[in-house]
C-alpha positions, 0 to 999 in steps of 0.5 A, spaced: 491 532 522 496 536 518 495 543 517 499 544 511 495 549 506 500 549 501 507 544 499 512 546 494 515 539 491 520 539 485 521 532 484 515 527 483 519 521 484 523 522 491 520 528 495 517 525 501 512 529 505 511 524 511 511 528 518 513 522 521 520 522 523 523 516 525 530 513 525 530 507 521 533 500 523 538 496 519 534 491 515 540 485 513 540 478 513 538 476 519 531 480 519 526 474 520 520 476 515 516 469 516 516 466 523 514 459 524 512 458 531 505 456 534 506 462 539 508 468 533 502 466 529 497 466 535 500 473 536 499 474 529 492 472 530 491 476 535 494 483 533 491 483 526 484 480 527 483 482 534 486 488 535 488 492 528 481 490 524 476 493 528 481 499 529 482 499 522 475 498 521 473 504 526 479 509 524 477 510 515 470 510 517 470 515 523 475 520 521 475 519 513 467 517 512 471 512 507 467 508 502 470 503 497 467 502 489 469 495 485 470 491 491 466 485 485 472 485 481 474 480 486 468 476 485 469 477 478 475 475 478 475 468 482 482 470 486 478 467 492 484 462 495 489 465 490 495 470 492 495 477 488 497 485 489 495 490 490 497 498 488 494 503 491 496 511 491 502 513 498 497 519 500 497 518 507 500 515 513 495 511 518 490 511 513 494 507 508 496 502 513 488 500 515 484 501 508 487 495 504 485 491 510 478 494 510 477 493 502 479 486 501 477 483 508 476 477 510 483 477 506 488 477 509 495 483 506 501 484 508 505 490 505 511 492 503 513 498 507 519 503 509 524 500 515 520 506 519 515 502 519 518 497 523 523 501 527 519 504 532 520 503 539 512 500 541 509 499 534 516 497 531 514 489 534 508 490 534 507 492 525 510 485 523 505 482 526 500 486 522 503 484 516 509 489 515 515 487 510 520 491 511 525 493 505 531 490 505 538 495 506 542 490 502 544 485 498 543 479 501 537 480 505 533 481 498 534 473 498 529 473 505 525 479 503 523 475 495 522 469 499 517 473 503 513 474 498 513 468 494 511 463 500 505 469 501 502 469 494 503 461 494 499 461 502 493 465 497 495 471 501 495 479 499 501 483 498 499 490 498 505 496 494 504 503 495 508 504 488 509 511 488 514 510 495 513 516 499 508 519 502 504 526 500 499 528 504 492 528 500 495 529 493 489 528 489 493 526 483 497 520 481 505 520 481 509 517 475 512 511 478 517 506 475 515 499 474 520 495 479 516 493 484 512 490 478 516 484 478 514 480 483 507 479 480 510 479 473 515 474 475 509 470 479 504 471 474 499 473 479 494 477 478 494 486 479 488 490 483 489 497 483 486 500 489 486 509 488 484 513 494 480 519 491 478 525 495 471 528 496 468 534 500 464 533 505 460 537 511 463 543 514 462 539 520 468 534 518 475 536 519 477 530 514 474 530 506 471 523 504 476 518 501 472 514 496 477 507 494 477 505 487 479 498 485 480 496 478 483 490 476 485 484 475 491 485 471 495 479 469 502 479 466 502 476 458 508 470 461 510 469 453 513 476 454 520 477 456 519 480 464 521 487 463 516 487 458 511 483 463 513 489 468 512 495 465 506 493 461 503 491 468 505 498 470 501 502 465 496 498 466 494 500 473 498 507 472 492 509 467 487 505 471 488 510 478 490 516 473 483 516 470 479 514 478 483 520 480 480 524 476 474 523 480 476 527 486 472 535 487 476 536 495 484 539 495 486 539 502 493 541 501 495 544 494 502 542 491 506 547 487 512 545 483 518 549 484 521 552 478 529 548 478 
């Protein structure tokens, strides 16, 4: 459990908070973001569905008492077989791995991640399988990470993005965010959910305060507008629909301050 009582920050879009410390390996061209063989998707399989789903399962609900509203929006909104993203607010480090699985499931996501995710000496071989897509170091391993993600929405596929980049421990408000990674559905012409973890109190008896996820969506990107225009307006739209969910949460875990410049 992190005991920080009390973070300074002094900018919103590069500080990280993350305690974790990883030394991140080199994702280049040759990182293989899709295997095709009968014995990585069998491991894929197992990991994701045996393994990682009943834990993700057991660790939001036993530690975080987590609760999920507007999971309809789905069914409303006929995505079934169809891939689409989904933006959600970067305020944990294990939880925020495991609650796209539980929302959306039966699903199945893959998340863009940090290359720490994948760097450490036993999960680091095991995350891929569960979905993991690092973000590439240079140029010409774009091309494969871009690929990645267009053959996952076209298999009918989630592809979960943390927008916000770092992690900040329970912040109950919303960080502004570029609209970069907006492009790949903007592009695509895929659908947008956005997914916002509020914060709530509970008994005495907790350690953790309840995480209560929100889902609002879909979005659609307006394709007779340039893809600039596209991408932000996507933007704004999930911004606002997470800024207003925040506003929900009554429980503050870690207090952030703004150091004066």
């Amino acid at each position: 459990m992190d005991k920080r009582k009390v973070i300074f920050y002094t900018d919103e879009l590069n500080d990280e908070f993350s305690v974790a410390q990883i030394t991140p390996r080199k994702i280049d061209k040759d990182y293989v973001y899709i295997h095709t063989s009968r014995f990585k998707r069998f491991t894929k399989f197992f990991w994701y569905r045996i393994v990682a789903t009943p834990i993700a399962f057991l660790y939001v609900k036993l530690v975080f008492g987590q609760k999920t509203k507007g999971t309809r929006v789905f069914e409303k909104s006929k995505v079934k077989g169809k891939g689409y993203f989904m933006y959600g607010n970067h305020t944990q480090d294990i939880a925020d791995a495991f609650i796209p699985t539980i929302i959306n499931f039966p699903q199945t996501d893959y998340i863009i991640v940090h290359p720490n995710n994948v760097s450490m000496p036993v999960l680091g071989k095991i995350t891929p399988a569960l979905g993991a897509l690092p973000i590439p170091d240079e140029p010409a391993a774009y091309k494969n990470f871009k690929a990645a993600i267009e053959t996952r929405i076209g298999e009918g596929k989630c592809v979960v993005i943390y927008p916000e980049a770092h992690i900040w421990p329970y912040y109950t408000g919303i960080r502004p965010f570029r609209d970069t990674s907006f492009e790949y559905p903007a592009k695509l012409g895929a659908p947008v959910f956005a997914f916002t973890n509020t914060y709530h109190r509970r008994s005495r008896l907790f350690r953790h305060p309840r995480i209560v996820t929100c889902i609002d969506g879909p979005f659609f990107p307006d394709m007779s507008k340039p893809v600039k225009k596209r991408r932000k307006e996507l933007r704004d739209k999930v911004y606002n629909a997470m800024c207003k969910r925040a506003e929900s949460s009554d429980h503050v875990q870690i207090k952030y301050i703004k150091r004066e410049k």
